[in-house]
C-alpha positions in Angstrom: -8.1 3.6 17.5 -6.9 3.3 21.1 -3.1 5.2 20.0 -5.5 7.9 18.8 -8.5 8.3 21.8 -5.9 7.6 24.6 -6.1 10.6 27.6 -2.5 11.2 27.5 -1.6 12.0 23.8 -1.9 15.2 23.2 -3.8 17.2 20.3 -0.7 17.3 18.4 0.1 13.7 18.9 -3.5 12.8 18.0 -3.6 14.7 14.9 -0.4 13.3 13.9 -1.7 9.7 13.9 -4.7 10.5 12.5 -3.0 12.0 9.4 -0.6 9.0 8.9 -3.6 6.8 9.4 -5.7 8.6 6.1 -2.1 8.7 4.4 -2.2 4.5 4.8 -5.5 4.0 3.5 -4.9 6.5 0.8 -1.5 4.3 -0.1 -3.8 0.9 0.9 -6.1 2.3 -2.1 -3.8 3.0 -4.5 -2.3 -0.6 -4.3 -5.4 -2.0 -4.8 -6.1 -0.6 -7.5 -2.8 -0.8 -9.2 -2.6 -4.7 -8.3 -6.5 -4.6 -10.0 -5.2 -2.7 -13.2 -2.3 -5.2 -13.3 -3.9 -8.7 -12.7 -7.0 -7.1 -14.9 -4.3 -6.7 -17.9 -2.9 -10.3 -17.1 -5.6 -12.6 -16.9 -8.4 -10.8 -19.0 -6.7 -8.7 -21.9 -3.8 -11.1 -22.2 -5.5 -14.6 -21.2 -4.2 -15.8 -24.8 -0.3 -14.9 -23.8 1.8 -17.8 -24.9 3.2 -19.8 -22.3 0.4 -18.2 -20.1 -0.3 -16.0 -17.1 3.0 -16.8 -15.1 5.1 -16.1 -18.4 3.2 -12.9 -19.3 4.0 -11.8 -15.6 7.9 -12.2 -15.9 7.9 -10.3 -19.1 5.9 -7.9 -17.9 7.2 -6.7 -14.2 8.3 -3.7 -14.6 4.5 -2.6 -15.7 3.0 1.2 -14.2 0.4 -1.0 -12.2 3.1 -3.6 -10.8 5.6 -0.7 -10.1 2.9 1.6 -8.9 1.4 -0.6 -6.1 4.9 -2.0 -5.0 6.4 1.4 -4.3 2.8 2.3 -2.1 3.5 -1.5 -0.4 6.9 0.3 0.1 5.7 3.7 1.4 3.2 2.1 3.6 5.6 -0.3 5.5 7.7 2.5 6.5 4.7 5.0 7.4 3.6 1.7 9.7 7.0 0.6 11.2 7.1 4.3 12.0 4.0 4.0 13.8 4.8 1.1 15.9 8.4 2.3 17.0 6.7 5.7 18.1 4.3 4.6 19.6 6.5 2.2 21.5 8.6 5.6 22.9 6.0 7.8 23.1 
């Protein structure tokens, strides 16, 4: 909150970081919930998988949920390195 309320960012500046600070707990969201859906279909629907959890997950990577919350892990690293190297110039 301090990059947002300091005196000399301007309006611009502040709305800026307050946008990519909704867009990172909209991503932050979205992860969790596809790391939910995914864990959810590994441990509960498919507790009976043979050779178990860890097996079931290797056969299964390239599931909506696991894809889903990796590329909003993705999206929100970049959104928050941008952040710290701005803030660093600005």
């Amino acid at each position: 909150m301090y990059m947002i309320n300091r005196t000399s960012a301007d309006r611009k500046c502040k709305l800026r970081r307050a946008i990519l600070i909704f867009v990172l707990f909209t991503l932050g969201t979205i992860r969790i919930g596809g790391n939910s859906h995914f864990f959810e279909m590994m441990f509960v629907e498919n507790s009976d998988y043979p050779g178990g959890p860890a097996v079931w997950f290797f056969e299964h990577y390239n599931a909506p949920g696991n894809a889903v919350s990796t590329v909003t892990f993705v999206i929100g690293d970049i959104i928050t390195s941008t952040i710290v190297v701005s803030s660093t110039y600005t």
